[in-house]
Structures are given as structure tokens and as C-alpha cells.
C-alpha positions as semicolon CSV with decimal commas, in nm:
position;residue;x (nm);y (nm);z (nm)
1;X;8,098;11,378;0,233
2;X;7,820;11,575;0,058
3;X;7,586;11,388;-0,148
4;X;7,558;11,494;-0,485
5;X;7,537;11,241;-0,773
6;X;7,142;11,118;-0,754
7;X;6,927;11,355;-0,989
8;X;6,580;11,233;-0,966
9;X;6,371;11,209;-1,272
10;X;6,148;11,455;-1,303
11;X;5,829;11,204;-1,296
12;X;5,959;11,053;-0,980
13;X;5,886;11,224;-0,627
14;X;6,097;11,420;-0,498
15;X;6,351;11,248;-0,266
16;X;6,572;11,442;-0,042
17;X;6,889;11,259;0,097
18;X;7,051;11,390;0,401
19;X;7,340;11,688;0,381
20;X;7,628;11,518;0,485
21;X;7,627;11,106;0,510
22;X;7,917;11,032;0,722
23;X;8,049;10,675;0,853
24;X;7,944;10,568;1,184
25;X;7,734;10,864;1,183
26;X;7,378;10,802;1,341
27;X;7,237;10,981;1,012
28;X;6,955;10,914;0,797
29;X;7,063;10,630;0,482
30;X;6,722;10,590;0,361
31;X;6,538;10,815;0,159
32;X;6,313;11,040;0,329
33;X;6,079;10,982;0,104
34;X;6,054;10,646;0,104
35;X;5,778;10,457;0,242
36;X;5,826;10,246;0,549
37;X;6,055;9,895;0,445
38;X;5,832;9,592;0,648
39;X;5,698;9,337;0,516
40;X;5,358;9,536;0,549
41;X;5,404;9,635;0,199
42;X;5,082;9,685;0,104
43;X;5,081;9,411;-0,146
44;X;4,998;9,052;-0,188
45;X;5,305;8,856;-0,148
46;X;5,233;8,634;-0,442
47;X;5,206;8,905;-0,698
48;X;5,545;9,074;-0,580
49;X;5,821;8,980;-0,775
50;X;6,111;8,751;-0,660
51;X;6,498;8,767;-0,654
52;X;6,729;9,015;-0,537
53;X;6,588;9,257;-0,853
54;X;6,278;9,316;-0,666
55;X;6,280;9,707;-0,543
56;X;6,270;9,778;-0,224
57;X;6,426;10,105;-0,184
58;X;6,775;10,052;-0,021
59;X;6,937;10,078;-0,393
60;X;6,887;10,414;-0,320
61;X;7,107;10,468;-0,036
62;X;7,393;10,612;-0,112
63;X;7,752;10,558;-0,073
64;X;7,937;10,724;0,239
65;X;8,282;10,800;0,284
66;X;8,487;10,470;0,306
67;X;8,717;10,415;0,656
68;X;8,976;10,117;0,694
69;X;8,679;9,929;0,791
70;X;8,560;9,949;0,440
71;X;8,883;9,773;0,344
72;X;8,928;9,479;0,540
73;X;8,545;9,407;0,541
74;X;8,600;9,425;0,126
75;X;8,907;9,178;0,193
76;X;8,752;8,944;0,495
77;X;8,438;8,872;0,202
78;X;8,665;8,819;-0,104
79;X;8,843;8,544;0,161
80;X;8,514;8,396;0,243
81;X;8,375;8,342;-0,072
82;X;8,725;8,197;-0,187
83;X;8,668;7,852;0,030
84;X;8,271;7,836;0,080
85;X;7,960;7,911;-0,175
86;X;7,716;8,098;0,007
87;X;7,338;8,088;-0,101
88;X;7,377;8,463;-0,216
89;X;7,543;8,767;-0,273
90;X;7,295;8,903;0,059
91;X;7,404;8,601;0,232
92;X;7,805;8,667;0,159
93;X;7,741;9,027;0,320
94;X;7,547;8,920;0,593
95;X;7,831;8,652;0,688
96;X;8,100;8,904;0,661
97;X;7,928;9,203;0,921
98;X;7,857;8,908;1,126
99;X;8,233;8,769;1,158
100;X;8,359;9,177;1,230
101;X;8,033;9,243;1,470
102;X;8,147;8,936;1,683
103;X;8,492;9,155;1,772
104;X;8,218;9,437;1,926
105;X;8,012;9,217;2,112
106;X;8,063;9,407;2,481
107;X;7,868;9,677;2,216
108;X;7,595;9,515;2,129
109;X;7,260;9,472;2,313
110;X;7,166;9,155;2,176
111;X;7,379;8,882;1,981
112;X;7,219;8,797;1,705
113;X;7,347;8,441;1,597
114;X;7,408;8,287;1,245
115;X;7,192;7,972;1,170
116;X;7,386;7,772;0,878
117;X;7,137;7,549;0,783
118;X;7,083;7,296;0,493
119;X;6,819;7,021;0,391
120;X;7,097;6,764;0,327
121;X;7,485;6,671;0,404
122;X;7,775;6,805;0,167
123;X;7,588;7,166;0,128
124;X;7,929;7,326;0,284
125;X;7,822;7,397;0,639
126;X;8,106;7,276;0,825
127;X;8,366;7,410;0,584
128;X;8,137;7,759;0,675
129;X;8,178;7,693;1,029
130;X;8,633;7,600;0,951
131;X;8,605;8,013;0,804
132;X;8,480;8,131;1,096
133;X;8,627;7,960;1,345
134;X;8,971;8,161;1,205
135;X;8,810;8,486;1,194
136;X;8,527;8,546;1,494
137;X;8,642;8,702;1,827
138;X;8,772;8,437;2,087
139;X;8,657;8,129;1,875
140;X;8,435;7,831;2,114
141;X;8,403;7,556;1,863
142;X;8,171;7,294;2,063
143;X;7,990;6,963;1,886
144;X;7,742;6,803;2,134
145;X;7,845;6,985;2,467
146;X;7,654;7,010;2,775
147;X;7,494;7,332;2,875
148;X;7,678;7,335;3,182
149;X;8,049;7,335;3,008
150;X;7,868;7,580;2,759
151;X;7,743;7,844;2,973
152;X;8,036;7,802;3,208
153;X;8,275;7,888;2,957
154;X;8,111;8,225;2,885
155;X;8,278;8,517;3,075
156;X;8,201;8,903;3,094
157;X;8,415;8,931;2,729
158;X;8,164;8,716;2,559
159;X;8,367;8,460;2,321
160;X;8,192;8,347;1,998
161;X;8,016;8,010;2,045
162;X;7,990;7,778;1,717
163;X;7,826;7,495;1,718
164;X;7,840;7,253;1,515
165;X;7,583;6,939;1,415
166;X;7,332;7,069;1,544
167;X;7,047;6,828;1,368
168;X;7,220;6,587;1,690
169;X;7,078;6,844;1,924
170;X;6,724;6,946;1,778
171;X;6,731;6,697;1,469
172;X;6,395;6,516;1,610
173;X;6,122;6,615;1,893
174;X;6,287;6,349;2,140
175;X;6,632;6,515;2,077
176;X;6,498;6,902;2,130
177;X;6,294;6,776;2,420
178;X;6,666;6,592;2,615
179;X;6,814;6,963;2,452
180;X;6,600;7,186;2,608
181;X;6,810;7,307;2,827
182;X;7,056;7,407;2,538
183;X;6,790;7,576;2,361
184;X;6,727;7,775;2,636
185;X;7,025;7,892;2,677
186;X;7,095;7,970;2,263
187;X;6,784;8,163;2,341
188;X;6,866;8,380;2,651
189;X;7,209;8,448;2,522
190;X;7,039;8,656;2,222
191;X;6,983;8,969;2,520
192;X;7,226;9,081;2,722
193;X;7,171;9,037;3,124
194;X;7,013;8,720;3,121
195;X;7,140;8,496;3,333
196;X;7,187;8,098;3,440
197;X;7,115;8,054;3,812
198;X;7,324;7,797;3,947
199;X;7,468;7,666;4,276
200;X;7,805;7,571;4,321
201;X;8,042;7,476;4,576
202;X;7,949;7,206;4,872
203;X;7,740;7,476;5,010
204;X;7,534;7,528;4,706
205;X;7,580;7,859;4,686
206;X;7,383;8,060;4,449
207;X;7,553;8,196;4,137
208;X;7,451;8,399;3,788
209;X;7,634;8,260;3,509
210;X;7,589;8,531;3,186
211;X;7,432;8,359;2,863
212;X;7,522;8,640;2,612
213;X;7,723;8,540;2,360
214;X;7,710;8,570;1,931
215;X;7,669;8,202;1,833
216;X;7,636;8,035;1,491
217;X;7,498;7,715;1,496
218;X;7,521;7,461;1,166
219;X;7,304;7,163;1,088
220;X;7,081;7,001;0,882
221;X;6,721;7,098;0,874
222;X;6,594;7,427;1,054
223;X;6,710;7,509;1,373
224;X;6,357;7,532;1,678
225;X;6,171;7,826;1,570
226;X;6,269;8,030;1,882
227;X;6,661;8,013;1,791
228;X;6,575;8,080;1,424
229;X;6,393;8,367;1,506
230;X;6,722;8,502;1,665
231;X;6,894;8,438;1,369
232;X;7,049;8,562;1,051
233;X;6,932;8,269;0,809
234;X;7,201;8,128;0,613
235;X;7,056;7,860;0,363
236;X;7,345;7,653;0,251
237;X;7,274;7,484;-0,074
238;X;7,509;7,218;-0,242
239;X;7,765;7,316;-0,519
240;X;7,596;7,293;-0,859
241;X;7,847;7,150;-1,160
242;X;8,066;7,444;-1,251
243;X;8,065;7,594;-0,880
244;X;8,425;7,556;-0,747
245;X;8,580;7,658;-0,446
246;X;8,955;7,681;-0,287
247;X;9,032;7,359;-0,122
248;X;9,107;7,449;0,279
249;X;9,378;7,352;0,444
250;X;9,428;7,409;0,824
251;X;9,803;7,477;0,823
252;X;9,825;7,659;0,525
253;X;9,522;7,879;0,505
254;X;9,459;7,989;0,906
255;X;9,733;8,231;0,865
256;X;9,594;8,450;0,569
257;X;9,255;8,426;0,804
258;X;9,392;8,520;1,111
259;X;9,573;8,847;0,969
260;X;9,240;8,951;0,898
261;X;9,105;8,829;1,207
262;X;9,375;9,044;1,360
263;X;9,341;9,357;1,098
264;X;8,963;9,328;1,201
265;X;9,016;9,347;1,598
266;X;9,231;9,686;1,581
267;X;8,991;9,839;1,336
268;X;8,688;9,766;1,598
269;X;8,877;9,811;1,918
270;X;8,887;10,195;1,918
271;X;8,513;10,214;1,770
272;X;8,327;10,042;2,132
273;X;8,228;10,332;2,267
274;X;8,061;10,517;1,915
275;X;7,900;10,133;1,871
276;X;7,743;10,155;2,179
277;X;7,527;10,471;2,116
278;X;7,451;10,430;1,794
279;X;7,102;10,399;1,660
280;X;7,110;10,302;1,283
281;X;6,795;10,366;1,066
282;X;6,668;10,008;1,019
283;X;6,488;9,851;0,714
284;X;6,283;9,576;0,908
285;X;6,137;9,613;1,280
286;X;6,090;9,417;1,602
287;X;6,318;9,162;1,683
288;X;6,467;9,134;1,352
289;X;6,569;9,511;1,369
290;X;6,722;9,364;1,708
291;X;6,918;9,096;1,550
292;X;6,988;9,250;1,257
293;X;7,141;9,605;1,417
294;X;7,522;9,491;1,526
295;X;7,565;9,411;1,150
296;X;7,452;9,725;1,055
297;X;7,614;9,922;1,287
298;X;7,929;9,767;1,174
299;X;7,837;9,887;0,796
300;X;7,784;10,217;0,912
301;X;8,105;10,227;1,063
302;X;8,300;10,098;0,755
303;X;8,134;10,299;0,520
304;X;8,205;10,326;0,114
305;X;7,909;10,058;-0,008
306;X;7,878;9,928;0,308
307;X;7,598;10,084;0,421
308;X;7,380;10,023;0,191
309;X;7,500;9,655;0,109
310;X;7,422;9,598;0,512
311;X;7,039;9,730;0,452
312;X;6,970;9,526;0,138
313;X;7,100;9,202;0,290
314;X;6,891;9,273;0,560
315;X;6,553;9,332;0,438
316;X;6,571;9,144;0,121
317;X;6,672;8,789;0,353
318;X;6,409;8,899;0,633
319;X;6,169;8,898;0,407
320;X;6,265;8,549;0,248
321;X;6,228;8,431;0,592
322;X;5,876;8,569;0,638
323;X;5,775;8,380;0,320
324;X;5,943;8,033;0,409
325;X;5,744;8,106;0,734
326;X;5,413;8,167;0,599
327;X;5,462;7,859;0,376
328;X;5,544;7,631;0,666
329;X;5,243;7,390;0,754
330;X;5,095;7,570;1,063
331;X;5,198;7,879;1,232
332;X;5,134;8,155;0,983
333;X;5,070;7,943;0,706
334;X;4,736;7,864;0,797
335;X;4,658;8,229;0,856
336;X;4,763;8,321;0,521
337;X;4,559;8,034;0,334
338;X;4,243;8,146;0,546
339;X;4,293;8,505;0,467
340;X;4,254;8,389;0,084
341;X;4,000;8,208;0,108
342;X;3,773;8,490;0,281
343;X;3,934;8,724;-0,023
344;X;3,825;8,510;-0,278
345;X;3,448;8,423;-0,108
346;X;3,401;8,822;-0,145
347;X;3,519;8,897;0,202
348;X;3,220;8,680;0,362
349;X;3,147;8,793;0,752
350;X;3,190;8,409;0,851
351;X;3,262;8,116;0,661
352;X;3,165;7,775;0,846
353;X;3,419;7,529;0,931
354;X;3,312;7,270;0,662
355;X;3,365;7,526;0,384
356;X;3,710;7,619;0,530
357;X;3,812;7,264;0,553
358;X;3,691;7,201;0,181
359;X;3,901;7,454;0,029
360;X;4,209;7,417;0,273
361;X;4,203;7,044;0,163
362;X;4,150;7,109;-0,193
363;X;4,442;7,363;-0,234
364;X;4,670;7,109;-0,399
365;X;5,005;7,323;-0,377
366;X;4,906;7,333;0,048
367;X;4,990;7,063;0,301
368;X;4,672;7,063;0,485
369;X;4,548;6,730;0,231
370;X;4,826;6,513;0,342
371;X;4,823;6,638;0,711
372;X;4,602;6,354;0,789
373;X;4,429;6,020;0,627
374;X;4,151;6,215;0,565
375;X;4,308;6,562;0,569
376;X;4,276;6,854;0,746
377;X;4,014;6,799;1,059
378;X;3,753;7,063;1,234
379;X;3,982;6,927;1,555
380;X;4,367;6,978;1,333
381;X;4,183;7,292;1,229
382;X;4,067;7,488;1,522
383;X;4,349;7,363;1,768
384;X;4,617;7,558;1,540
385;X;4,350;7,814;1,530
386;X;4,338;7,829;1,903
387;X;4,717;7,921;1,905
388;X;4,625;8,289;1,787
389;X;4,353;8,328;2,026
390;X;4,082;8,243;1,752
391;X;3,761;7,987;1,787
392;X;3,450;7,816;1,614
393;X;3,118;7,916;1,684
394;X;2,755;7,951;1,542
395;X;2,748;8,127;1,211
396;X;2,447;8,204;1,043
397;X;2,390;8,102;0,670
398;X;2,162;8,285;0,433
399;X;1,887;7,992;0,456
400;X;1,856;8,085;0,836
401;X;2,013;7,780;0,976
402;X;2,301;7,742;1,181
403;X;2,590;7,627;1,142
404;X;2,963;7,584;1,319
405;X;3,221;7,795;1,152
406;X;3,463;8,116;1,220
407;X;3,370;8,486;1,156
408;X;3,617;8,736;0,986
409;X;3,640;8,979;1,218
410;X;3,828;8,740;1,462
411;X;4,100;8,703;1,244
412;X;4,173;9,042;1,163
413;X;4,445;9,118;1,436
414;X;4,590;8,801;1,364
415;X;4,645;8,854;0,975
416;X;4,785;9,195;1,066
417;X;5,040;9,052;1,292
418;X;5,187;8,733;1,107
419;X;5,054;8,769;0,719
420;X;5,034;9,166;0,644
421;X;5,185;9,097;0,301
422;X;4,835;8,859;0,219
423;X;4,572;9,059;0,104
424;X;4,660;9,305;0,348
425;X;4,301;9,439;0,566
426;X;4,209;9,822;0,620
427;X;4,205;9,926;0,961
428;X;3,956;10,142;1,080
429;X;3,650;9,986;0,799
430;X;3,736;9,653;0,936
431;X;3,706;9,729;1,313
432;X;3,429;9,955;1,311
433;X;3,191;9,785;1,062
434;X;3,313;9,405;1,042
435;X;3,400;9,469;0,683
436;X;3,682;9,528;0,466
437;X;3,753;9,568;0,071
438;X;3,526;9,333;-0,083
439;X;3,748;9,400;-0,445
């Protein structure tokens, strides 16, 4: 179907949209125009606005020519959001591709899996996890299994594993440390062809079990950071006064779910082979483009709104994710609160550690105060420092003493790779003369 209803304003640039956008087409659905959509925006994070308002460029895609899909994807979401409140409308869509891509999964390359997560009980999880056991592909409801009866119960037709109280599993260190062979295999069964070496039989012969499966895992509290960065990142959130939902009942509503379920598994069935070579145009990269693509390459297939809904889902709860990250004590959080401080000292070649420590400690909306009696130590410091390949040393100060501390040129690569959005730093100024902007 020939796009023809966008007229660009004539202060805008000029935007050219594909010819023909056609469902399950491998076309182009973003403008050409349009600058890369990563989190490398160019921008500081905290000046970008917030909410699903904020533009990002996949309003622009337009509307393709709708297929069945289109209809029982529009019916399988209405159904959803009749018995559970998700966190958002991008959250809704995301759950919905999810449920359909789990009847492609001999398709997909990797299977991404759906974290339900929530900071407390009663925030609709389970009820979440009733909805889908209904409507996935071959349904493996499990609650405290052992990795052995998991992984042996996953065949060449992957089922759909869900899993649910998972805070019994990873809730506390001891817990994910007796688990860890569970998150290893949650992990491994996110790419196809990885396998569980086992022997069996009294002559212990040697024997690959297959790991890949789609999985959605509820529980309270984040999931280990290697299984959430497989994930699509449901928040669940408890109903405020006024929310209501359907109540569920087993007998009287799995019916109404499973004629979807089944409506859903004849659409798909005839579409495994144009799933499998399909390379959608992506709005985020790396693995999230990887977790991210069965969903939409189901979109693409449906087509009508799908598309584009699919894209903004997508990048708009990536990038929520990449902020909860970077405000998580540690990990990139640290890198981000480092890469402001050298921003607002005039982009100073070194800073020494006692400075660093001074201002980390005295940022009152950061953790690093409370992270010990006395806050934030040179030791706390440079050992999550250490993580991203980055040491102390002798720094210079402008008396001509000597003094321990860090130099900004060894955190360049890292800010680039896990805070781009943070005062984002030039390229070739910073390499080649140890400077950046100093605005």
C-alpha cells in the first residue's frame, strides 16, 4: 500500500518514506531521515523530557496494510488488559507481540523472555502470569523446579516456560548463589544452540539437552542482571483507587483465551518460513535489538498500527531501562555521577580521589552517602571502578604536589559504552588531545 498521507511542513527536513510499506515486508518503517534511535542521543538524559510524549521518531512510521494478524493481535490486547493493569500502554503492546511471538519460536534466533517484576505483593503478577499461561505456545507453568526437570522438559519445539515466584529463586544472594544453576540456564536459553551437557543412563553417557525456550519469569524485586538484560521489562505496579479489572475465573474465562490462543497459532503457522529471514529495521541495538526482534517481526507481519506500536514500545521501555540502570547504586551509576562531576569541574584532566569522594558523598539525591558509615571509600570507590578496567594513580595538582586520584581520559571509553546519554564526549578531540568540550 502506497504511502501517501504525511505532508511535511515546509520548515521541517525533508523526510522520504519508502514506496510501498507492505506487512511482513523486510522494508524500511523509519524515516530515512531520521537520525539513529539509541540511547546515544546526543543529549543529557536529565534535560530530556519524560513520559511516553517525549519524541523519538517512531510516531512517524506509518501505518501498513493490516493482515488477520492485525486482528487477533487487536483482540488478544483488548483481552489482556480486561483481567490485568499493565504499567503502560508500551507495556500492554509489548505483552501482546510477546504472547503471539511465543507460537514462532522454531523462528526466532534468540527468546527473549518477559520479566514481570514488582517491588511488593498484590501488584498483579501472578494474575499476569494466569493470562498467559491460556494464551503462549505449549504453556510450562513451573514454581520452584529443579533445573534438571526444567531443562529436561524442553524439546526441539521449544514450549513456553513461566515461572513463577521467582524472588524464592534469586530473592537474596544465598538464594541466587543455591540457583545458579537455574540462572544459567534462563540465561543460555536466550540463544538458540546452547546446550546442557549431561550424562545419563548407568553408563553415563554423554548427552546435549537444548536450553532455548521464551520464558517469563514473575517476582518481586528485579530479576539477576544477566536474565534482566534478556528481558522485556514489565514493571507491575499495584491498582490505584478507581483502577478496576475483570475478576478471572479458570473455568469460565480459559475458553475465550484459548480461542485466541488457537486463532493466534493458525495465523503464525503458515508465516515460519518469511519469520525466519526477516531482518526488521530496529530502533535500539545490541542485545536489546536481539531480544526485542521476534516482537517486532511479529508487528511487521500483522501490520495496520502494528508496526509502529511494536517500535515505540520498544525504544521508549529500552530506554526506561537504561535510566533505572544508570540510577542503580554501582554499575553504570557510578559512571554517570563521575562523568558530572568532571562536566561541572570544567572538564578537569584528573580529579584526585578525595575530591571525587567529596562530591559523590555530598550528592544528596545519590546512594554513595549511605553506602557505608562513613560513605563512599577510596577502597568502595576504586574496586567498582576496577570493574570497567579503570584505576587510581598520581595526579598532579596545580601547586606541584602529588596526589592519588583518576585522570579523564581513562574514563572516556567507559562513558561511551554504559552512559552516552550523560554529557555525551566527542570522539576524535578527546582521544587525540585528552580533552573534550569544556562548555
Amino acid at each position: 500500500m502506497e504511502f501517501t498521507g504525511h505532508t511535511p511542513d515546509a520548515a521541517a527536513p525533508a523526510t522520504s518514506w519508502p514506496p510501498v510499506a507492505k506487512a511482513g515486508g523486510p522494508g524500511t518503517y523509519l524515516p530515512a531521515q531520521q537520525a539513529p534511535l539509541s540511547t546515544a542521543c546526543g543529549h543529557d538524559a536529565e534535560a530530556a523530557p519524560a513520559g511516553p510524549a517525549t519524541p523519538d521518531g517512531t510516531d512517524l512510521i506509518p501505518d501498513t496494510e493490516p493482515t488477520e494478524g492485525a486482528e487477533v493481535l487487536a483482540q488478544l490486547k483488548a483481552r489482556i488488559a480486561r483481567f490485568v493493569i499493565l504499567p503502560s500502554e508500551e507495556a500492554l503492546v509489548a505483552t501482546t507481540l510477546w504472547v503471539a511471538a511465543t507460537h514462532l519460536q522454531k523462528s526466532w534466533q534468540h527468546a527473549p523472555r518477559l520479566a514481570v517484576v514488582g517491588p511488593a505483593k498484590r501488584c498483579g503478577k501472578s494474575r499476569l502470569l494466569d493470562v498467559l499461561t491460556e494464551t503462549v505456545h505449549q504453556a510450562l507453568l513451573t514454581v520452584n523446579s529443579s533445573p534438571a526437570a526444567v531443562f529436561r522438559s524442553i524439546t526441539d519445539e521449544p514450549p513456553t516456560l513461566l515461572v513463577d515466584e521467582a524472588d524464592t529463586i534469586f530473592g537474596s544472594p544465598k538464594m541466587a548463589e543455591k540457583n545458579e544453576e537455574m540462572r544459567g540456564l534462563l540465561n543460555a536459553g536466550h540463544q538458540r544452540d546452547r546446550y546442557v551437557l549431561r550424562v545419563v543412563g548407568n553408563d553415563h553417557t554423554p548427552r546435549k539437552f537444548p536450553t532455548f525456550a521464551m520464558a517469563a519469569i514473575a517476582g518481586i524485586g528485579d530479576l539477576p542482571d544477566t536474565i534482566m538484560d534478556r528481558s522485556i521489562v514489565i514493571r507491575m505496579r499495584r491498582r490505584a483507587e478507581g483502577e478496576s479489572v475483570s475478576p478471572y475465573r479458570s473455568e469460565r474465562d480459559r475458553p475465550g483465551f484459548h480461542e485466541i490462543r488457537d486463532r493466534i497459532a493458525r495465523w503464525t503457522a503458515p508465516l515460519a518460513g518469511r519469520a525466519l529471514h526477516l531482518e526488521p529495521d530496529m530502533p535500539v541495538e545490541d542485545r536489546a535489538a536481539d531480544t526485542w526482534e521476534p516482537l517486532v517481526i511479529i508487528a511487521d507481519l500483522a501490520g495496520g498500527p502494528w508496526p509502529r506500536l511494536a517500535r515505540q514500545a520498544c525504544k521508549r521501555m529500552v530506554d526506561a531501562e537504561v535510566q533505572a540502570e544508570e540510577e542503580t547504586p554501582g554499575g553504570a551509576r557510578i559512571l554517570a555521577d563521575i562523568r558530572r562531576i568532571f562536566h561541572a569541574n570544567r572538564e578537569a584532566d584528573s580529579l584526585t580521589t578525595d575530591q571525587l569522594l567529596r562530591e559523590l558523598n555530598d550528592n544528596a539525591e545519590a546512594p554513595w552517602a549511605e553506602s557505608s558509615r562513613g560513605g563512599l571509600t577510596p577502597r568502595g570507590l576504586g574496586s567498582m571502578l576496577r570493574e570497567f578496567g579503570i584505576i587510581s594513580g598520581n595526579v598532579r595538582l596545580g601547586d606541584g604536589t602529588q596526589r592519588k586520584g583518576y585522570t579523564r581520559h581513562k574514563f572516556l571509553d567507559a562513558w561511551r559504552r554504559y552512559c552516552p546519554a550523560v554529557h555525551p564526549v566527542t570522539t576524535a578531540t578527546d582521544e587525540s588531545t585528552g580533552t573534550g568540550s569544556r562548555g
